[in-house]
Each structure stands twice: as structure tokens, then as C-alpha cells.
Backbone bond lengths (Angstrom), bond angles and torsions (degrees), N, CA, C in turn:
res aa  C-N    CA-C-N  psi(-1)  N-CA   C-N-CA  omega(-1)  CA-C   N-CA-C  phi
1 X - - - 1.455 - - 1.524 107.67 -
2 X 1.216 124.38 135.01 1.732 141.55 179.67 1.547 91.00 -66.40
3 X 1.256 104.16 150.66 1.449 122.10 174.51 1.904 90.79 -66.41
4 X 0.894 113.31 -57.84 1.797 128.27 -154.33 1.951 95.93 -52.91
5 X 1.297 115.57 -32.40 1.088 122.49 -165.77 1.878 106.18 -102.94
6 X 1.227 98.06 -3.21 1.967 114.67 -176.04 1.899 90.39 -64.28
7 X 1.230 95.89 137.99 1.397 85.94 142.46 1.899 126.20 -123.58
8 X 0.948 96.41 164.41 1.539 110.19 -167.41 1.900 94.83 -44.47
9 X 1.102 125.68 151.20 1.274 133.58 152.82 1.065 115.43 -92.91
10 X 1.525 126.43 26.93 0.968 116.03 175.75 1.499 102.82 -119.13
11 X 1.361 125.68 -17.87 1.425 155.88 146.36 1.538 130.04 -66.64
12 X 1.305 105.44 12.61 1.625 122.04 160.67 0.862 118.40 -73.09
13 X 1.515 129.41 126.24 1.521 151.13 160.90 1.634 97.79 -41.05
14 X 1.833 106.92 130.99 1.298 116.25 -176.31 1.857 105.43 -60.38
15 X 1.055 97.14 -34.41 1.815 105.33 177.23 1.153 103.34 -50.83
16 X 1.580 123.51 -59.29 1.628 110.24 -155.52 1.618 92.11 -84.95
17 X 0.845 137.92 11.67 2.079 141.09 -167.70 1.439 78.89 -83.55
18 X 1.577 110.05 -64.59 1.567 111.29 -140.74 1.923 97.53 -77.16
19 X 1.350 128.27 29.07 1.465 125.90 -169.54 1.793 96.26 -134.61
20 X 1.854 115.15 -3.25 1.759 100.51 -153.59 1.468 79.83 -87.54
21 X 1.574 106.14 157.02 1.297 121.09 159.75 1.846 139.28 -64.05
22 X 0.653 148.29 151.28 1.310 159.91 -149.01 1.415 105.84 -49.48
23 X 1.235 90.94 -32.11 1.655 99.45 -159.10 1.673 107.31 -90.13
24 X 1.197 87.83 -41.42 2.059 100.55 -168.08 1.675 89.80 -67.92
25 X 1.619 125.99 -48.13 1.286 112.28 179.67 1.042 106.46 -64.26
26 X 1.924 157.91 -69.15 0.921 125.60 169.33 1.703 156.91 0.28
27 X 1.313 95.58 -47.06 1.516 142.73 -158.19 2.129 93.78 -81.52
28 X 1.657 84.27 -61.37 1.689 111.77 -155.16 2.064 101.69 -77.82
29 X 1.362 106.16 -30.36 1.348 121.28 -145.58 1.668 94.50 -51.10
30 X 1.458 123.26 -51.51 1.558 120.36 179.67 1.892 125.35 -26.43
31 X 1.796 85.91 -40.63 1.260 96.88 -169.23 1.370 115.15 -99.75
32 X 1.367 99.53 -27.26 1.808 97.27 170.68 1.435 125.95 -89.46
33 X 1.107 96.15 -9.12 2.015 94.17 -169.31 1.686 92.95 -69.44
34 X 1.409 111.68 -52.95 1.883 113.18 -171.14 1.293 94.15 -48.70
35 X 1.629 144.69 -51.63 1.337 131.89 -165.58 1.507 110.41 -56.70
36 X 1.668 109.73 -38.18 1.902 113.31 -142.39 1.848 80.76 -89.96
37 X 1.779 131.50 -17.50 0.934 110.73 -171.15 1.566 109.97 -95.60
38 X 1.405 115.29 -32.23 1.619 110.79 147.21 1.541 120.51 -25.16
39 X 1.319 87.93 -59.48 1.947 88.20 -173.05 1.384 114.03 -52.17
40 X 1.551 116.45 -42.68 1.077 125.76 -156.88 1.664 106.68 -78.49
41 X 1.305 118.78 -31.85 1.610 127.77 174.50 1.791 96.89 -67.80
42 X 0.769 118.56 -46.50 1.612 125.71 -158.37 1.775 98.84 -84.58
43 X 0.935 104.42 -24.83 1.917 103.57 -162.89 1.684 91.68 -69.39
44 X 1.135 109.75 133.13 2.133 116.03 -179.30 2.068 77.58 -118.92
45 X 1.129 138.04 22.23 1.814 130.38 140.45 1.213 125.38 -82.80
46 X 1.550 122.00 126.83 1.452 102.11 165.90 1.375 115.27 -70.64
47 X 1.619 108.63 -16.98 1.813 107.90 -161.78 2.342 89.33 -82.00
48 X 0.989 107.24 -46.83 1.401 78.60 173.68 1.268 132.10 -111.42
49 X 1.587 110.58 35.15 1.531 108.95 156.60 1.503 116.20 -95.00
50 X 1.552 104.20 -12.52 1.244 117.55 145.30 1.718 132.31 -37.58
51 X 1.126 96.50 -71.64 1.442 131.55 -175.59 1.640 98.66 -50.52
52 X 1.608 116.74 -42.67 1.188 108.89 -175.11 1.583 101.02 -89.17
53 X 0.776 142.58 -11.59 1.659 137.20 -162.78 1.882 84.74 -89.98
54 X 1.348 129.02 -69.20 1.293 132.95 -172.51 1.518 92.23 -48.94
55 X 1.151 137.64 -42.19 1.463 105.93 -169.84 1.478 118.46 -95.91
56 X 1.394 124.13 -7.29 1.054 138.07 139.13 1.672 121.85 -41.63
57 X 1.430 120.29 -60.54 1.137 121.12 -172.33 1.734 103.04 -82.54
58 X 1.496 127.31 -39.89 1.654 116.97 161.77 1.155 124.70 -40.65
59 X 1.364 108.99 -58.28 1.542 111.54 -156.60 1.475 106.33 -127.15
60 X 1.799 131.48 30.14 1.603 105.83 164.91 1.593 73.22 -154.57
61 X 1.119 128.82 -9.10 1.788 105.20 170.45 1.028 122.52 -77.39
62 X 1.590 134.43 7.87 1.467 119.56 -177.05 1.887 83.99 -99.75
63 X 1.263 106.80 -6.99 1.635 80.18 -161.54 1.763 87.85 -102.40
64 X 1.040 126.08 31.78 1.530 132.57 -172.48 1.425 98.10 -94.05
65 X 1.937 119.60 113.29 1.728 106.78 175.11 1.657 100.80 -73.92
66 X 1.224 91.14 137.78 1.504 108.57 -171.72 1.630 124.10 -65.82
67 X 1.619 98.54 -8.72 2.095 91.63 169.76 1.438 99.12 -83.44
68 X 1.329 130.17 -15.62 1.663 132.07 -167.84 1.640 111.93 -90.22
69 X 1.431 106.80 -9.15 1.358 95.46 -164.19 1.696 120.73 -77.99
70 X 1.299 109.83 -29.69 1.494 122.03 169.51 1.889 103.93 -55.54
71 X 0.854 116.33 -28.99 1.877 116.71 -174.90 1.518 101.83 -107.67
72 X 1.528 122.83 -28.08 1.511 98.95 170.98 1.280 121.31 -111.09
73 X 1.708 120.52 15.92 1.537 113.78 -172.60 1.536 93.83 -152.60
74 X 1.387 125.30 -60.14 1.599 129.88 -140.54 1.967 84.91 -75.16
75 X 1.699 120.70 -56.35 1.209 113.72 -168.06 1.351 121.29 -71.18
76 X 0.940 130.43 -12.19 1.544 149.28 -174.01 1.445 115.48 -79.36
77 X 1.204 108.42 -55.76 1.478 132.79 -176.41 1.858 113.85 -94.30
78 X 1.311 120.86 -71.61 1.392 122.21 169.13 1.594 112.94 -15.52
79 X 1.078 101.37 -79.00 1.763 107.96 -168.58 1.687 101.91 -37.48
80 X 1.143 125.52 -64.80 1.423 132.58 -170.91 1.542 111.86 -53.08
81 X 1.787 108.48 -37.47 1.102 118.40 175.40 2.098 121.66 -60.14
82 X 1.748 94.47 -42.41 1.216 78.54 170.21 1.551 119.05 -85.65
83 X 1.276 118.61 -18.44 1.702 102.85 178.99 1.719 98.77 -64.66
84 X 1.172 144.00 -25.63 1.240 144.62 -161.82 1.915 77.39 -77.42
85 X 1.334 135.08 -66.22 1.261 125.28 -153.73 1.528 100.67 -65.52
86 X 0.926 115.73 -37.49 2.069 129.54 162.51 1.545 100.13 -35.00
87 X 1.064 112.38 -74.93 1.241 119.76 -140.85 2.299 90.36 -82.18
88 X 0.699 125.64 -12.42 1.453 129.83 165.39 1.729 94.84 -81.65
89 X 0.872 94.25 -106.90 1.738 101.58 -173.87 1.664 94.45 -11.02
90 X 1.112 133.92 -73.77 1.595 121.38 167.66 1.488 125.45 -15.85
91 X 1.660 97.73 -61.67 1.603 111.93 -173.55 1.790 111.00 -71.83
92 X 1.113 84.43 -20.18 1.676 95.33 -173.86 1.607 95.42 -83.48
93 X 1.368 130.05 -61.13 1.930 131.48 178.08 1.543 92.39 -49.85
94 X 0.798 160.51 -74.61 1.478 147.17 175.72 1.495 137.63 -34.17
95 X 1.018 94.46 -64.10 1.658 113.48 162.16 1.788 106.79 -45.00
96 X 1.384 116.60 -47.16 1.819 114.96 -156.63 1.934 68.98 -77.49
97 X 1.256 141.72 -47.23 1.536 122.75 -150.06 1.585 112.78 -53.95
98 X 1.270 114.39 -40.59 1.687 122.78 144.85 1.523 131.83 -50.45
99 X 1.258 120.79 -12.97 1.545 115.87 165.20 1.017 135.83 -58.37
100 X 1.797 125.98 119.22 1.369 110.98 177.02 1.729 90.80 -145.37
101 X 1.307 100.62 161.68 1.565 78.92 175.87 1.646 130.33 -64.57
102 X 0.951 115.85 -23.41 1.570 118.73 162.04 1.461 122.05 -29.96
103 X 1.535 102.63 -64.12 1.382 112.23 -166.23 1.581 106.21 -68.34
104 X 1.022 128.77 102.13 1.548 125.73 158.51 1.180 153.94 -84.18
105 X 1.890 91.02 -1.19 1.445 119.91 165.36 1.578 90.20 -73.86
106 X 1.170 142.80 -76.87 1.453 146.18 -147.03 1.524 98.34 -59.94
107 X 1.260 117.57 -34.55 1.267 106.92 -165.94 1.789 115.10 -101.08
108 X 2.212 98.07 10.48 1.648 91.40 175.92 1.725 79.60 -110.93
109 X 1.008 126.57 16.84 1.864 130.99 -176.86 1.527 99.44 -86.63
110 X 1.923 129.78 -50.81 0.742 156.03 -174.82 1.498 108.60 -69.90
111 X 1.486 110.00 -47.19 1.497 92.13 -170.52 2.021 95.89 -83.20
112 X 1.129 115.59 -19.43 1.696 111.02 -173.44 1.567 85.56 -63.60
113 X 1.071 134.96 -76.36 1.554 124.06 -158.42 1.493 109.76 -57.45
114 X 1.327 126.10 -45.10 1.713 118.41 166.27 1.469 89.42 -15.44
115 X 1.686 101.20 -98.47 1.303 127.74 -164.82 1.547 118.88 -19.06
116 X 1.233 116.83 -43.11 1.552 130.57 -165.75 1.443 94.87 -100.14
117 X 1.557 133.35 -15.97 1.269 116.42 155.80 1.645 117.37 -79.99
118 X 0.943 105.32 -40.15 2.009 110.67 171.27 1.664 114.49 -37.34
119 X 1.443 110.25 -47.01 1.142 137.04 -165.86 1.790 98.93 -57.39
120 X 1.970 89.10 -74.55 1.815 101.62 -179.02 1.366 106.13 -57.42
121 X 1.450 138.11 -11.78 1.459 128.16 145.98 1.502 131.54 -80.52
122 X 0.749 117.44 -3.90 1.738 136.30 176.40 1.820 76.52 -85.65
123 X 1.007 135.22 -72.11 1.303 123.12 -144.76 1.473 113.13 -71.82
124 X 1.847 112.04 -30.65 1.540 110.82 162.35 1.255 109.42 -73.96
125 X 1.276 132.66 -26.76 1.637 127.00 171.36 1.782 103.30 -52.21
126 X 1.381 93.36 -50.27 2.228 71.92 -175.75 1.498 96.15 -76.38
127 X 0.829 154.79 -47.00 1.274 137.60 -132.13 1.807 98.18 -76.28
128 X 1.689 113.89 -38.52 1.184 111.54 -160.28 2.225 97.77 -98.36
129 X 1.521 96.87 16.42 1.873 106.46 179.37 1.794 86.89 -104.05
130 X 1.791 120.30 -35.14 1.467 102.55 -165.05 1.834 94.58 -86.14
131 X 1.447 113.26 -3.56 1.886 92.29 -176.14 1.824 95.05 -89.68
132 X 1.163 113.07 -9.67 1.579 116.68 -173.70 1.436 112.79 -78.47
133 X 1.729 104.50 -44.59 1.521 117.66 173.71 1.030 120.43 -55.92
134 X 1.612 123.49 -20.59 1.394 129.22 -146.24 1.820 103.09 -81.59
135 X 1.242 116.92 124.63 1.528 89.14 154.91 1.194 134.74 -122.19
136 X 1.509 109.24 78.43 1.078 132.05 -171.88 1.607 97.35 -122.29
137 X 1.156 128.70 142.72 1.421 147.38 173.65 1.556 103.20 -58.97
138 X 1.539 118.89 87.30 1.745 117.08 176.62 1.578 96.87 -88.29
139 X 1.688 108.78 127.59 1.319 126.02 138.45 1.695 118.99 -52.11
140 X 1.012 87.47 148.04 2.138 100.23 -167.49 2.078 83.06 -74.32
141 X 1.383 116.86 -65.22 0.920 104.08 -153.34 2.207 119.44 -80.54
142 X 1.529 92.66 1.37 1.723 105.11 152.90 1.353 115.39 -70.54
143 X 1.539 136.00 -28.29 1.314 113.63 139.40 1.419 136.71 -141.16
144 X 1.163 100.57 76.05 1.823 116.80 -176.97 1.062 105.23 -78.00
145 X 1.424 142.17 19.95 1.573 118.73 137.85 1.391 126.82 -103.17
146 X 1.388 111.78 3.79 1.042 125.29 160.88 1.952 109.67 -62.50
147 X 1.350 108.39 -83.74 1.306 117.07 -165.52 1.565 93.57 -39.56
148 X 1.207 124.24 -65.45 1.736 132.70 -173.96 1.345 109.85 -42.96
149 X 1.224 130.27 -51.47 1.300 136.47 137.70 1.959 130.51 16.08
150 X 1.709 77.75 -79.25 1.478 99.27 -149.69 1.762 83.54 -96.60
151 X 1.133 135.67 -22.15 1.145 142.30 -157.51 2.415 96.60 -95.89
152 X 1.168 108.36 -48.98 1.391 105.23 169.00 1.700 105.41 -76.53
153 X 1.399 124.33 -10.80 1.605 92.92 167.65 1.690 105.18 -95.68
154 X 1.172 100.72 -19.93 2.012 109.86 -177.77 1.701 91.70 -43.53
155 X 1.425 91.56 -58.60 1.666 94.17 -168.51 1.831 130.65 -82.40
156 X 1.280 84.65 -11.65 1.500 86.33 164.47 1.187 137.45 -78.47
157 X 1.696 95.33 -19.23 1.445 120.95 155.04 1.638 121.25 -32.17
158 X 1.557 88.01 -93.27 1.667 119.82 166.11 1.223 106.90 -39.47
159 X 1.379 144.40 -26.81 0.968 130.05 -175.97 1.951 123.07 -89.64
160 X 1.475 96.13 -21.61 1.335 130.48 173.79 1.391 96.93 -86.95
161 X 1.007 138.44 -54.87 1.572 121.19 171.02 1.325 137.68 -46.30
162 X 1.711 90.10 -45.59 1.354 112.83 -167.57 1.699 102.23 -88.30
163 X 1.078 122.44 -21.47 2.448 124.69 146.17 1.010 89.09 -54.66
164 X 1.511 130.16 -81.31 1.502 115.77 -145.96 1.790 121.28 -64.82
165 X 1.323 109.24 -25.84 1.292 92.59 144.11 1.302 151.61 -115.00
166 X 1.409 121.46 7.45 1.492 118.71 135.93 1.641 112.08 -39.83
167 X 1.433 136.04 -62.20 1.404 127.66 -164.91 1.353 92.80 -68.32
168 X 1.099 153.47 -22.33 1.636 139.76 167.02 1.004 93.51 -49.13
169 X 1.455 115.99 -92.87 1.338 107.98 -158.09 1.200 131.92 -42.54
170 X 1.568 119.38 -15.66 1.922 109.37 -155.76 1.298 82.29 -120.43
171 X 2.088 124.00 10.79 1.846 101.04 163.30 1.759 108.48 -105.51
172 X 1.376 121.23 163.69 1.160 122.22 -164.49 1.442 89.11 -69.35
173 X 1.477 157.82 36.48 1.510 134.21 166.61 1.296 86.44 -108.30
174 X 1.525 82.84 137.17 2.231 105.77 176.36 1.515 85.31 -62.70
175 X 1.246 91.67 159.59 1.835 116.29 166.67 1.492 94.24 -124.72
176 X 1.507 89.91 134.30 1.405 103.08 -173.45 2.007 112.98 -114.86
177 X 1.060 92.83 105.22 1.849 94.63 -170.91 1.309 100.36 -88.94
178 X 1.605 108.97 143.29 1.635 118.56 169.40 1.277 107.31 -106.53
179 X 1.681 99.03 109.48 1.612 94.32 164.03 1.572 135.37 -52.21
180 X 1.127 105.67 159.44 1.657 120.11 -172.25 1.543 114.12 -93.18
């Protein structure tokens, strides 16, 4: 291929990013990570600020040296990531207040955000499996937005669980448990 006819790797379709081999991301990562983290500040989608964090964390975080990663990936990206998990878990406590079985818009609204929350946890699951894999000696504070991170959605969880069932119990609808 002619240089004249190359195109920039920095101008790659997120589709063909998430297919390059090990090596070309290696190779490419200088020039693409500044694009995929642009995208990722600028993207107003959860489905593709998603999209960019998973292909970020697949295919250019193993080649990330690990004292840099808190200043070129975890602080940049994280923060946005959890208001994005905020702002679902929100859309999602609203959305279930409309559930009945009837409605099947609310309840294919509900399962799309499940899904797209599983996902933005699949993507803190690798990120916090490649600082575990590592064996390299990680300082706590080389990536403290990670742990802070993963630790305000852990609990935003539990904390959303633990409303939704307190208000079971203290509203007059039986709760109905299936034994094991």
C-alpha cells in the first residue's frame, strides 16, 4: 500500500480498531489512544462511550506502561465512566417505577440498560484483572481512580439493592421468594 493512499491510524473506523491485531495496536497505540480518548470525553452515548472504553481496555491497555496509566487512561476516562454508571442506575430507578407486565416498552428500555450496564462492567472487570495480572510492583496512588472507581459503582450497587428492598418490604405488595 502507497503511503499517499495509507490512512492515518488515527482516522480508523472504531469497528475496524476493535478487529487490529496485537501487534499493529501496540505499534499504533501513541497515535490512537489521544483520538479514542477525545471520543470518549465528547461521546453524549452510553452505547458508544462504551464501545470506546472496551476497545481501549481489549486492545491498547495491555500495551499501556503501567506508571503512565493513571495520567493517560484511568483519570481521563474513569470519572465520566462512573457518572455514565450514575446516570443509568438513575435511568434504570425510574424507568422500573413504570413496570408492569403490560408495558413492554419499559421492560425492553430496562433490559437495554441492564445489558449496557454489564458491558461498562465487563470493561472495569478487565481493566482492574490487567492491574492484577501485572507483575510489576503497582503503587496505590499510580492508579487511584481506578480502585475509587470500581469501589463507588460496587456500592452504588448495594446501595440500590439494598432501597429496593427495604421499599419491598415496608410497601403493602407480598414479596414472593422462590425456594431453592
Amino acid at each position: 500500500m502507497s503511503q499517499e493512499g495509507a490512512v492515518p491510524a488515527s482516522a480508523v473506523p472504531l469497528e475496524e480498531l476493535s478487529s487490529w491485531p496485537e501487534e499493529l495496536c501496540r505499534r499504533e497505540l501513541p497515535s490512537v489512544l489521544p483520538r479514542l480518548l477525545s471520543l470518549s470525553q465528547h461521546s453524549d452515548s452510553w452505547i458508544e462511550h462504551i464501545q470506546i472504553l472496551k476497545i481501549i481496555v481489549e486492545m491498547f491497555l495491555p500495551h499501556m506502561n503501567h506508571l503512565t496509566l493513571e495520567q493517560t487512561f484511568f483519570s481521563q476516562v474513569l470519572p465520566k465512566t462512573v457518572k455514565l454508571f450514575d446516570d443509568m442506575m438513575y435511568e434504570l430507578t425510574s424507568q422500573a417505577r413504570g413496570l408492569s407486565s403490560q408495558n413492554l416498552e419499559i421492560q425492553t428500555t430496562l433490559r437495554n440498560i441492564l445489558q449496557t450496564m454489564v458491558q461498562l462492567l465487563g470493561a472495569l472487570t478487565g481493566c482492574v484483572q490487567h492491574i492484577c495480572a501485572t507483575q510489576e510492583s503497582i503503587i496505590l496512588e499510580n492508579i487511584q481512580s481506578l480502585p475509587s472507581s470500581v469501589l463507588h459503582i460496587i456500592k452504588s450497587t448495594f446501595v440500590h439493592c439494598k432501597f429496593q428492598t427495604f421499599s419491598r418490604l415496608f410497601s403493602r405488595r407480598p414479596i414472593l421468594f422462590k425456594s431453592s
